[in-house]
C-alpha positions as CSV (number, residue, x, y, z in Angstrom):
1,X,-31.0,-6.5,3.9
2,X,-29.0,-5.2,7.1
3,X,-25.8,-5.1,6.4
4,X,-22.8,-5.0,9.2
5,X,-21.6,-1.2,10.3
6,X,-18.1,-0.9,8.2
7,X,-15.4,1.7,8.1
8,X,-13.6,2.3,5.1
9,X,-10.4,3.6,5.6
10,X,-8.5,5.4,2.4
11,X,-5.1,6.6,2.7
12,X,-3.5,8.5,-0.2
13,X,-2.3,12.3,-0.4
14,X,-5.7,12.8,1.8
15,X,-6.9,10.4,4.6
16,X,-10.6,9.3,4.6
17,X,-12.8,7.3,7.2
18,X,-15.9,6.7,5.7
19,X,-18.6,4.8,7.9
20,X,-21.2,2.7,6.2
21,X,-24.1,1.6,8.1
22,X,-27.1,-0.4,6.4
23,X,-25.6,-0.2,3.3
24,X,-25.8,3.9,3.1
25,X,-22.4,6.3,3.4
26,X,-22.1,8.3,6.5
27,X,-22.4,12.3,4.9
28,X,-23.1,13.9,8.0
29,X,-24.4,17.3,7.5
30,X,-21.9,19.2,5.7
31,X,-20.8,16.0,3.5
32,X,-17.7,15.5,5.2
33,X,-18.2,12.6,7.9
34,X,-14.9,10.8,7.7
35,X,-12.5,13.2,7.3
36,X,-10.2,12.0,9.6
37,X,-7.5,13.3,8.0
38,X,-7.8,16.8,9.1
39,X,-8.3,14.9,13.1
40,X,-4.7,16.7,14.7
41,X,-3.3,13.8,16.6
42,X,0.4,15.7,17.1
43,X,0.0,19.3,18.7
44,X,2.0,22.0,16.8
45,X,3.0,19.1,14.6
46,X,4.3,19.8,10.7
47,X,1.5,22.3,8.7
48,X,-0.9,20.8,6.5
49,X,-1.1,22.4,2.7
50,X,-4.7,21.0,2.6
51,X,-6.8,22.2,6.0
52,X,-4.3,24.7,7.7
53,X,-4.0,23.0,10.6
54,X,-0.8,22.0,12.3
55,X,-0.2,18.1,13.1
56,X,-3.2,16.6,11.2
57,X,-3.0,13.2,10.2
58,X,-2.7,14.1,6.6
59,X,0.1,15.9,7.6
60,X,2.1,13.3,9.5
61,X,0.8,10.3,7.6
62,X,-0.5,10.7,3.8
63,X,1.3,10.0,0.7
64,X,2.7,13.9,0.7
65,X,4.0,13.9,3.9
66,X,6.0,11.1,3.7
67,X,7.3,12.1,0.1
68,X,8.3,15.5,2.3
69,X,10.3,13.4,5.0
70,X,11.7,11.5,2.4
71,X,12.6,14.4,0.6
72,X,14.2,15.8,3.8
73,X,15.8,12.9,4.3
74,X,17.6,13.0,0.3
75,X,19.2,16.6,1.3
76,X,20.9,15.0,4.5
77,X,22.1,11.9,3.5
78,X,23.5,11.3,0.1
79,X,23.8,7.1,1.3
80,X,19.9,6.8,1.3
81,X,18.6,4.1,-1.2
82,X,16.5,7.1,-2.7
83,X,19.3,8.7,-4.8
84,X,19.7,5.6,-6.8
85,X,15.9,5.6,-8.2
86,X,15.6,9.1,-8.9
87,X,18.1,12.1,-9.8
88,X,16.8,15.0,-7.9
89,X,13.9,15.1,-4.8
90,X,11.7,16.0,-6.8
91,X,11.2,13.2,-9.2
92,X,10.6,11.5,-6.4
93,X,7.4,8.9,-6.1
94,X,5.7,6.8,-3.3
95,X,6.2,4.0,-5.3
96,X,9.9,4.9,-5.6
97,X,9.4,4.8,-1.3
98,X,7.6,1.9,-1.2
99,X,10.6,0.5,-3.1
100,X,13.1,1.6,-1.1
101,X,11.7,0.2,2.1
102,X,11.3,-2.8,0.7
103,X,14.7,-3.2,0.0
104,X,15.6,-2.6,3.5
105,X,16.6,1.5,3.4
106,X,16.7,2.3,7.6
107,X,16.0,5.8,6.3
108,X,12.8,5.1,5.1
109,X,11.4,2.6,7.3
110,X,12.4,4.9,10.0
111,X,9.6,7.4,7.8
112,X,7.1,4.6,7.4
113,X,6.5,3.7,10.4
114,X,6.1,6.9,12.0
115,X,3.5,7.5,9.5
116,X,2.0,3.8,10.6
117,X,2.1,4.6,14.1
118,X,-0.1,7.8,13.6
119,X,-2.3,6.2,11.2
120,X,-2.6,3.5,13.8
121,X,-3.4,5.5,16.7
122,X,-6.1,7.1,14.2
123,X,-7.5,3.6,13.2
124,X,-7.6,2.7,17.0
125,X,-9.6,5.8,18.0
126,X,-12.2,5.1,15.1
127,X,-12.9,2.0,16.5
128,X,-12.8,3.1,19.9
129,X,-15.5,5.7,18.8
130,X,-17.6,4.0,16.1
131,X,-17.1,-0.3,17.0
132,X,-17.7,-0.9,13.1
133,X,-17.7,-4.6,12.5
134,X,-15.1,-4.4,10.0
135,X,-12.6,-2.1,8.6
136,X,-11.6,-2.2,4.5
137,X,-8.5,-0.6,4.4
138,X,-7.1,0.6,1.0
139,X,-4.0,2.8,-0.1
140,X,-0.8,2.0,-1.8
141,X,1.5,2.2,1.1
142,X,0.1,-1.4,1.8
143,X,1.1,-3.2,-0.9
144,X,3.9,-4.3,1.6
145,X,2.6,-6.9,4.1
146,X,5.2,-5.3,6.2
147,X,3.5,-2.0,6.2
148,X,-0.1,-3.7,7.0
149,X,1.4,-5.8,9.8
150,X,2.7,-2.6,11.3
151,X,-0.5,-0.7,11.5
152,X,-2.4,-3.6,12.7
153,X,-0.1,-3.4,15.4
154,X,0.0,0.2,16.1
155,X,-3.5,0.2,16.4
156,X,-4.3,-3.0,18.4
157,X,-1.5,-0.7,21.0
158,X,-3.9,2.0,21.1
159,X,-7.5,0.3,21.0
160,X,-9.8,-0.1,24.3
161,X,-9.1,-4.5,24.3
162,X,-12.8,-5.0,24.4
163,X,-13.2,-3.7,20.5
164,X,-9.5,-5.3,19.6
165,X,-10.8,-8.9,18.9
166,X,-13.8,-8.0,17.7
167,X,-12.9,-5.8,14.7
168,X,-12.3,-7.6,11.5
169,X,-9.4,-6.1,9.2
170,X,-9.5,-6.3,5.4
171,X,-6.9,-4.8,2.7
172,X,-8.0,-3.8,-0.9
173,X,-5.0,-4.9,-3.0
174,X,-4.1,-1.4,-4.6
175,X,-5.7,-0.6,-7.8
176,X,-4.3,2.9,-9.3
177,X,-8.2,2.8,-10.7
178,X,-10.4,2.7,-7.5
């Protein structure tokens, strides 16, 4: 059976781009095809713990680095949402964030979707490279409709318009599990 080319696009702590083509994962030769995480898309952007690299997408976009702007954002104002779910910056969860955005905190939003816009100009440029048929998108940071709206958006901004109405995007509802 010949299946539709697909990316699969997983955002947690890391960020992953996997291609599938004909029903087989992408490896590549060393095993790490997709790895767009470690892709810099900010020069001399914040350091990434994982790869080493300054400005990676990991760095400006995963699950860490918006707990770290969150956290940042804790120690300078003492009005953001975020004090009232947890006592001290470190407790601190991405659920916890999610929650707070939801509820409307400017602070966090204002973290989101600079983390959005990045992912989206990421998203954009693997369908500008690859032209996969569909994208399955997965992560927890879009359990909001908000949050998948926004990076729709962001990357329809930054993809060539031939491959913009031609791409078909899918969410995975979040499962902990997968």
């Amino acid at each position: 059976v010949h299946a539709q080319p697909f990316a699969y696009l997983s955002v947690f702590y890391g960020i992953a781009c996997q291609m599938i083509i004909d029903n087989q994962v992408l490896y590549g030769s060393s095993a790490a095809a997709g790895e767009i995480g470690h892709m810099v898309v900010q020069r001399g952007g914040p350091f990434c713990v994982t790869c080493g690299n300054r400005g990676c997408l990991e760095a400006l976009s995963g699950e860490r680095a918006i707990l770290t702007r969150c956290r940042e954002i804790m120690a300078l104002e003492p009005s953001c949402l975020l004090w009232k779910l947890c006592q001290t910056p470190e407790e601190l969860t991405i659920d916890m964030v999610l929650h707070a955005q939801s509820q409307g905190d400017l602070y966090v939003g204002d973290v989101m979707q600079d983390a959005l816009d990045y992912l989206g100009i990421a998203l954009a440029n693997v369908v500008n490279l690859l032209s996969p048929g569909m994208v399955v998108i997965d992560g927890r940071m879009f359990s909001l409709p908000e949050n998948q709206s926004y990076l729709l958006r962001a990357a329809e901004r930054n993809m060539f318009r031939i491959q913009a109405h031609k791409v078909q995007f899918t969410f995975l509802p979040y499962d902990p599990y997968r």
